[in-house]
C-alpha positions as CSV (number, residue, x, y, z in Angstrom):
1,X,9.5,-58.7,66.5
2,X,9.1,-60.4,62.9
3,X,5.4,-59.8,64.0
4,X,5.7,-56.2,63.5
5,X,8.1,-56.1,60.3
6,X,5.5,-58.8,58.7
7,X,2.6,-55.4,59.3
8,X,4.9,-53.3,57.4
9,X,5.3,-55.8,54.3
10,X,1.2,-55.9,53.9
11,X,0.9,-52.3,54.5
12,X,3.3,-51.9,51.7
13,X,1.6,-54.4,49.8
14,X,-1.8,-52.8,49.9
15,X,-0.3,-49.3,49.7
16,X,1.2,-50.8,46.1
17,X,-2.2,-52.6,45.3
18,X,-4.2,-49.2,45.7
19,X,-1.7,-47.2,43.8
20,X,-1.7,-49.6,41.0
21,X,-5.9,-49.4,41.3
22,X,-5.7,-45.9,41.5
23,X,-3.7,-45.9,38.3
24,X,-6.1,-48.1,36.6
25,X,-8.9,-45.8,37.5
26,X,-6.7,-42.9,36.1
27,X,-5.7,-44.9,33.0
28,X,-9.5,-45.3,31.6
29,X,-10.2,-41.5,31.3
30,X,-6.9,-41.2,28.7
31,X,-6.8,-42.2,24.7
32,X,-3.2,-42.5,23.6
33,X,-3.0,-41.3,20.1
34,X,-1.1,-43.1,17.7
35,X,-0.8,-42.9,13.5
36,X,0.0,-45.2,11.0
37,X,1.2,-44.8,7.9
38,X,-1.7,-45.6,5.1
39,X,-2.1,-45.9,1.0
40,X,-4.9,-44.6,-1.0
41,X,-7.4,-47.7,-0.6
42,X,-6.8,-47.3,3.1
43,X,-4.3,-50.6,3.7
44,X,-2.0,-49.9,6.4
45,X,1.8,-50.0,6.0
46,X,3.0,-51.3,9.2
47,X,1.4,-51.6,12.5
48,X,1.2,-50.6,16.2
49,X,2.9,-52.7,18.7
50,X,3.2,-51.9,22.4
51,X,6.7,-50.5,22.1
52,X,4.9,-47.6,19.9
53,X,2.2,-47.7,22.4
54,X,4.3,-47.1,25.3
55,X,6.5,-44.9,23.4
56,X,3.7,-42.4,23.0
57,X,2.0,-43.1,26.2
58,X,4.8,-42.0,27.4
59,X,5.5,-38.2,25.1
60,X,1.3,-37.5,25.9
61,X,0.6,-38.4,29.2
62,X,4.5,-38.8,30.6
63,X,3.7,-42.4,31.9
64,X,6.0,-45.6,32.1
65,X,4.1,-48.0,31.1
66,X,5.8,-51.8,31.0
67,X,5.4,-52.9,27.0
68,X,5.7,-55.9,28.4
69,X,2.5,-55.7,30.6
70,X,0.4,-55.4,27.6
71,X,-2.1,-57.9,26.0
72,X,-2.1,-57.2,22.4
73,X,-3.0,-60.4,20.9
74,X,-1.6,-59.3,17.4
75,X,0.0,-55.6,16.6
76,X,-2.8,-53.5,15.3
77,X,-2.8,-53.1,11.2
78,X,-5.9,-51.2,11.3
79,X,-7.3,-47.3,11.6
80,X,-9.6,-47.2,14.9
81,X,-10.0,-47.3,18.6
82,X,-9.0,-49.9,20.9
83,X,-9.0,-51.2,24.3
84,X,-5.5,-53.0,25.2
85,X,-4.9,-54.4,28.2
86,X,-2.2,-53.4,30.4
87,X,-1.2,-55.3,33.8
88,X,-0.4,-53.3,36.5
89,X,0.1,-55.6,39.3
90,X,-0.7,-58.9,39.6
91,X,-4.3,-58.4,40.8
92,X,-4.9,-55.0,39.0
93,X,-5.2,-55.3,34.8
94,X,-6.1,-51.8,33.2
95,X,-7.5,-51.1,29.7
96,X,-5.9,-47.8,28.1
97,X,-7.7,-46.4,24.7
98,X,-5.5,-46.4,21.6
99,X,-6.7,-44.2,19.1
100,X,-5.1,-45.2,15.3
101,X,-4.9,-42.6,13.4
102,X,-4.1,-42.3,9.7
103,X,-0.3,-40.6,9.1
């Protein structure tokens, strides 16, 4: 009997794994747009942390994504495009596009 209930926990487990991979795969196509607030000479007044990523990750695209999950080594100070990380499961890690906008 714990045969057939051990079957339904993997096929769970790889139903999970493929919608995290499918969510990956759906994640690459999208740039979350973010601005930040910058002077005359171009410095920027602040930064972009994964809470703001989320945050509008979240008002574009209507995902949840975990701030958490994401691999930003430092906030980003700087006007540009970037890959960040984002871990979806523990054997799926995504990149999403984060396009920095001046405010």
């Amino acid at each position: 009997m714990s045969r057939g209930l051990g079957d339904v926990y993997k096929r769970q487990a790889q139903e999970v794994y493929e919608q995290a991979q499918a969510f990956a795969k759906e994640l690459e196509d999208k740039t979350v747009e973010v601005t930040l607030k910058t002077g005359k000479d171009g410095r920027s007044f602040g930064s972009v942390s994964p809470k703001e990523i989320a945050e509008a990750a979240k008002k574009q695209f209507g995902y949840e994504l975990d701030k958490k999950k994401m691999h930003l080594p430092e906030p980003i100070r700087s006007l540009g495009t970037y890959n960040v990380p984002i871990r979806l499961h523990q054997k799926v890690t995504a990149e999403i596009k984060v396009h920095v906008s001046e405010k």
